[in-house]
C-alpha positions as a LaTeX table, in Angstrom:
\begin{tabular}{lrrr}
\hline
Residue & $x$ (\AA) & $y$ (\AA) & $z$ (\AA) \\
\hline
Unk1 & 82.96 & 95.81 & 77.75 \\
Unk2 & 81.90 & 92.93 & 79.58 \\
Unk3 & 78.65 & 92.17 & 81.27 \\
Unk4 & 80.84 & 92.27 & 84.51 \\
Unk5 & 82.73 & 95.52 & 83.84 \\
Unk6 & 78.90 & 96.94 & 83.09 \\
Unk7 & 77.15 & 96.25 & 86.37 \\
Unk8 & 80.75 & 97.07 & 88.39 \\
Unk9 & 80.29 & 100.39 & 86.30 \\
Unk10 & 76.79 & 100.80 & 87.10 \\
Unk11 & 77.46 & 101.13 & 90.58 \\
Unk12 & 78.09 & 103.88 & 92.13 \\
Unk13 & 80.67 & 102.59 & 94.84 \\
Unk14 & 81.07 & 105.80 & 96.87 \\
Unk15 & 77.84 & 106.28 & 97.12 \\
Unk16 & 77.20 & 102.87 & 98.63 \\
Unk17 & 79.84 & 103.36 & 101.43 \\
Unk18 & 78.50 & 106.70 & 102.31 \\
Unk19 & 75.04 & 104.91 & 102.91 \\
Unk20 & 76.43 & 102.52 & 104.50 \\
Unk21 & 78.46 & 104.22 & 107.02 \\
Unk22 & 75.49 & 106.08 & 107.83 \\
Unk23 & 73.56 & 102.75 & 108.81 \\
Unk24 & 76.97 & 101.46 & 110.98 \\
Unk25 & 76.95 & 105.16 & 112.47 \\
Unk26 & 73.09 & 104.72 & 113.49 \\
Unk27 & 73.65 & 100.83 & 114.81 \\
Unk28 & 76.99 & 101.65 & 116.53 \\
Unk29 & 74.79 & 104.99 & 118.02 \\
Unk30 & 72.18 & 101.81 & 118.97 \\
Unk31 & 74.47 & 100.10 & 121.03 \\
Unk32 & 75.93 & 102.76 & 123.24 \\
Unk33 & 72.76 & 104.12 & 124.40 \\
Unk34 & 71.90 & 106.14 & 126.31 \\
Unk35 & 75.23 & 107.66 & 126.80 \\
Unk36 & 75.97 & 108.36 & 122.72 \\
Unk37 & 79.57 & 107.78 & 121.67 \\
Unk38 & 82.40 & 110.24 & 120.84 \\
Unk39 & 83.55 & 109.81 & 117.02 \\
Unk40 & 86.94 & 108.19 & 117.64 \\
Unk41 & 84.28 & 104.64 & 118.56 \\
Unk42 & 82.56 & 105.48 & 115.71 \\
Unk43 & 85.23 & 105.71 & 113.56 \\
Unk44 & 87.04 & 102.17 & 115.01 \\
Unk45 & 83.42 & 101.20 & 114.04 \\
Unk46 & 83.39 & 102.07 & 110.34 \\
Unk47 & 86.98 & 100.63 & 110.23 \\
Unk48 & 85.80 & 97.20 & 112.23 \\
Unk49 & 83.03 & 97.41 & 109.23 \\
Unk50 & 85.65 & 97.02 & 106.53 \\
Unk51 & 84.61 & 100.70 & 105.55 \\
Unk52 & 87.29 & 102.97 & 103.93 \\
Unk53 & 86.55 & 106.04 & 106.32 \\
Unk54 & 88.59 & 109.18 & 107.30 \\
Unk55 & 87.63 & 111.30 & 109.92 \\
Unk56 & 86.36 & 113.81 & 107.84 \\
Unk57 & 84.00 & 111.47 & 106.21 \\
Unk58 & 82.79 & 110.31 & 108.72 \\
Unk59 & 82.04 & 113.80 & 110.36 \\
Unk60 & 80.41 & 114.53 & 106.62 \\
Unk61 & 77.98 & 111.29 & 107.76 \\
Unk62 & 77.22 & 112.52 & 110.97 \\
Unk63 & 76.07 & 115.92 & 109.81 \\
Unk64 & 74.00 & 114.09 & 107.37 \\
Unk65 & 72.59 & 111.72 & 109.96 \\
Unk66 & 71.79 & 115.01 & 112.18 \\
Unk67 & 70.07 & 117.21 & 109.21 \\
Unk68 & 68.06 & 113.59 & 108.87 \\
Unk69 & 67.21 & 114.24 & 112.80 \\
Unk70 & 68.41 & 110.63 & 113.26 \\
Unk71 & 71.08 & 111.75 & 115.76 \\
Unk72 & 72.55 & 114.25 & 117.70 \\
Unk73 & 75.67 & 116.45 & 117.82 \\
Unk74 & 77.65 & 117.88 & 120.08 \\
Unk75 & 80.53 & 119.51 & 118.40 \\
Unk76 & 81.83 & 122.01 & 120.57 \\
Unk77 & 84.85 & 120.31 & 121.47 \\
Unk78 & 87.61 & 119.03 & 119.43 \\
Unk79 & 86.29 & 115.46 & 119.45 \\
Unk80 & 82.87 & 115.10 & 118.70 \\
Unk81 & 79.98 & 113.38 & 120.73 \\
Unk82 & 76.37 & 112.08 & 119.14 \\
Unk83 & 73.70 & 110.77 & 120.29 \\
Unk84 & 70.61 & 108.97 & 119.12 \\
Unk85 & 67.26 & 110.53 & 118.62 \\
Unk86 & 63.94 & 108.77 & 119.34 \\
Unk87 & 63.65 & 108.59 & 115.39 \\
Unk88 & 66.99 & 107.48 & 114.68 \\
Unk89 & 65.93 & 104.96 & 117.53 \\
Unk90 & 62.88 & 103.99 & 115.83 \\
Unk91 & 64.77 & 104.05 & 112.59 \\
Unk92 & 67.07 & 101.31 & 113.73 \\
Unk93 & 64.45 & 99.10 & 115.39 \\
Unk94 & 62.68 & 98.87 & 112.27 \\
Unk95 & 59.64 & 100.99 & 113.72 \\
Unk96 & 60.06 & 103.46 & 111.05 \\
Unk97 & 60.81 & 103.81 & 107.68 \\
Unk98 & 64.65 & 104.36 & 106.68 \\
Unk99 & 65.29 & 107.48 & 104.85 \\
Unk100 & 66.62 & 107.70 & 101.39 \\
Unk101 & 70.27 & 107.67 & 101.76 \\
Unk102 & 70.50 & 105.43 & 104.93 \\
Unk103 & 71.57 & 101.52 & 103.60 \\
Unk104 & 69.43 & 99.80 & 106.13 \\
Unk105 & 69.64 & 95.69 & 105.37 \\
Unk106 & 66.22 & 94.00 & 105.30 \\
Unk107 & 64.62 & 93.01 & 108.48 \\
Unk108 & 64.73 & 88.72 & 108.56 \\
\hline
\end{tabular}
């Protein structure tokens, strides 16, 4: 095996999606404040992102983001709706630490 098969086996690829659709959920969240964002935007989101993401996935990611307390959902009706919280805010403006299982880039 070569060095390059080793680190490309090494990471854990799915993982590193699923964090990072959790960050574009939480900056696409950002942007549409304060009104939130039904899941068919944050789904064109993930896709705009180059992110391999089904619908179910990305409902799996929101429910993460929400047991987080980074966001809420409303999921009553067919389509869902979310929402930002203040930590998810604060999360996003680099005011607070990201938690583990949230790929937020470094601040420049």
């Amino acid at each position: 095996m070569s060095e390059r098969d080793r680190i490309a086996a090494s990471i854990d690829i799915p993982r590193a999606e699923r964090e990072v659709l959790r960050w574009t959920i939480l900056v696409a969240l950002w942007h549409a404040r304060p009104y939130g964002a039904e899941e068919t935007l944050l789904l064109s989101a993930a896709r705009d992102a180059m992110l391999r993401t089904t619908e179910a996935q990305l409902r799996a990611e929101m429910h993460s983001l929400k047991l987080r307390g980074l966001i809420d959902i409303h999921d009553e009706r067919p389509v869902w709706w979310a929402q930002l919280t203040a930590e998810g805010e604060a999360v996003v403006e680099y005011r607070a630490e990201a938690p583990a299982g949230v790929f937020r880039p470094p601040r420049w």
